[in-house]
MIKE-720440 format. One record per residue (C-alpha): x, y, z. Coordinates in steps of 0.02 Angstrom, whole numbers, plus 50000, padded with zeros to 5 digits. Each point is the difference from the previous one (the first is absolute). Layout:
// MIKE-720440
XYZ ...
END
This chain:
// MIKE-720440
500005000050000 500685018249953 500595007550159 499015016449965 498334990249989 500514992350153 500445014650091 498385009549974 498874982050031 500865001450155 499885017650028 498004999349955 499874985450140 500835009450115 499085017149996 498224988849982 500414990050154 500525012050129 498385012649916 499074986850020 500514995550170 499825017950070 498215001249931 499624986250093 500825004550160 499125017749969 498154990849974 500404987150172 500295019150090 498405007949953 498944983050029 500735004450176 499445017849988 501715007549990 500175020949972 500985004649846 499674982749914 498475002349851 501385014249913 501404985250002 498744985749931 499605015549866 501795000749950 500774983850009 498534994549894 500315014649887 501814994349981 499644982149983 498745004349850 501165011549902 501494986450025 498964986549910 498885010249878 501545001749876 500174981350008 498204993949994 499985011149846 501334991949930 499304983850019 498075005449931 500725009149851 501384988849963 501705010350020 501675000650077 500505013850131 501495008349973 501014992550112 500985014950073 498435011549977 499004991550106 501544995150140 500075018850027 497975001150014 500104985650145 501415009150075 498985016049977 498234994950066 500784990150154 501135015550059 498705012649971 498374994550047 500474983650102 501395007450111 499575018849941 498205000050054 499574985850105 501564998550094 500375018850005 501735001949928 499735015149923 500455006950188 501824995749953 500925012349925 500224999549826 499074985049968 498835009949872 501545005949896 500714981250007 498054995349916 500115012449870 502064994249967 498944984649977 498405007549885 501395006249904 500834983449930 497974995550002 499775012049868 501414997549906 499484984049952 498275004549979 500705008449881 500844989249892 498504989550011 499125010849916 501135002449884 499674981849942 498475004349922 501005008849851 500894992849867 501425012449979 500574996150199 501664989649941 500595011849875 500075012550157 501835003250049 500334995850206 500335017450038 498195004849948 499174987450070 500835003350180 499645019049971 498344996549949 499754986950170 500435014050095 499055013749932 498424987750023 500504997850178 500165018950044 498355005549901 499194985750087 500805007450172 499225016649955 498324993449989 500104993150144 500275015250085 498745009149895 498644986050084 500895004050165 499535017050009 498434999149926 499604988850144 500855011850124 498775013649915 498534992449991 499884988150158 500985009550121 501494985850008 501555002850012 500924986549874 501185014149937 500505000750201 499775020749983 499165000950180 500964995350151 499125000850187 498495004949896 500855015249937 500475006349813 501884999349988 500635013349864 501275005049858 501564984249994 499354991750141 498034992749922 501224997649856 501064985650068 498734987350001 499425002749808 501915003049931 500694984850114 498624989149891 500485005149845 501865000450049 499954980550042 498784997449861 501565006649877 501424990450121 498944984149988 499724999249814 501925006149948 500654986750122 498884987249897 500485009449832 502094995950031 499704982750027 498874997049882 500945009649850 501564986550050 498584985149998 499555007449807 501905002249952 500484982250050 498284992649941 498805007749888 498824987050006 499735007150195 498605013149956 498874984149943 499894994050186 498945016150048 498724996949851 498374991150047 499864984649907 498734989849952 499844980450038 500164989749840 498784986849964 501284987350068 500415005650172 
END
């Protein structure tokens, strides 16, 4: 068996299990009428749906997941909504920016997914198609701010982190949240970028293993 399928059929196990596990645990706690405990079955279930939609998908419509697409997906979902959420590791410092260094290399190979669906994608030189990764990653990073602080706007939250002890901070300062985002957004996707512009100079063939395929008749 190719050790990259192995690695991710292991990786998929892995996140499912201990989801799975601390849904349970959280569902045993409210039975017992437990504070704090519907929000935690909410999430873990949340998390344990999103980590096998992309694969029940697969198997319905009859295609392969990008191997390396969706290992940075699992790592994403279990980080940021398993620990993140449920398990309240956003109170570490820096643990957002380390999920967006992550959404970064996530979107970089969304990228180049979609880039499968056109015919001219291996004429593209490596350069380009790292530039272009990137550029999808950032834009995508922007959005994601732009939904921030529409939410910040319109629902009184405070995603974009612009309020501390209930008051506005102002000028640099409701700035550092936002910038740090897009900052690790860019760090994330470059880091990804190098490597994989060595991966397409050594092996051209590379770029195929982020396409979705379809099954053939056989398998």
């Amino acid at each position: 068996m190719h050790k990259q399928s192995l690695a991710l059929k292991f990786s998929f196990v892995f996140v499912v299990l201990s989801i799975a596990i601390s849904l349970l645990t959280a569902a045993w706690q409210l039975a017992q009428g437990k504070s704090g405990s519907p929000l935690l079955v909410l999430e873990t279930g949340a998390s344990l749906l999103l980590v096998l939609l992309p694969a029940l998908l697969s198997k319905w419509l009859r295609f392969y997941l990008p191997a390396f697409l969706y290992f940075f997906f699992l790592a994403f979902i279990y980080c940021a909504i398993y620990l993140g959420d449920a398990y309240h590791f956003y109170y570490i410092p820096y643990w957002d920016k380390f999920l967006h260094l992550i959404s970064g290399a996530l979107l970089f190979g969304l990228a180049w997914a979609i880039l499968g669906c056109f015919k001219f994608k291996e004429e593209l030189p490596a350069g380009f198609l790292c530039l272009y990764g990137v550029a999808f990653a950032v834009f995508c990073g922007v959005l994601w701010e732009y939904y921030e602080f529409t939410c910040d706007g319109l629902f009184d939250m405070n995603l974009q982190r612009y309020l501390s002890a209930g008051r506005a901070l102002a000028g640099r300062a409701a700035l550092l949240d936002t910038m740090g985002d897009l900052i690790a957004d860019l760090a994330g996707s470059l880091l990804f970028s190098c490597w994989s512009y060595w991966r397409l100079k050594n092996d051209r063939s590379w770029l195929k293993t982020f396409f979705f395929k379809k099954y053939s008749p056989d398998d």
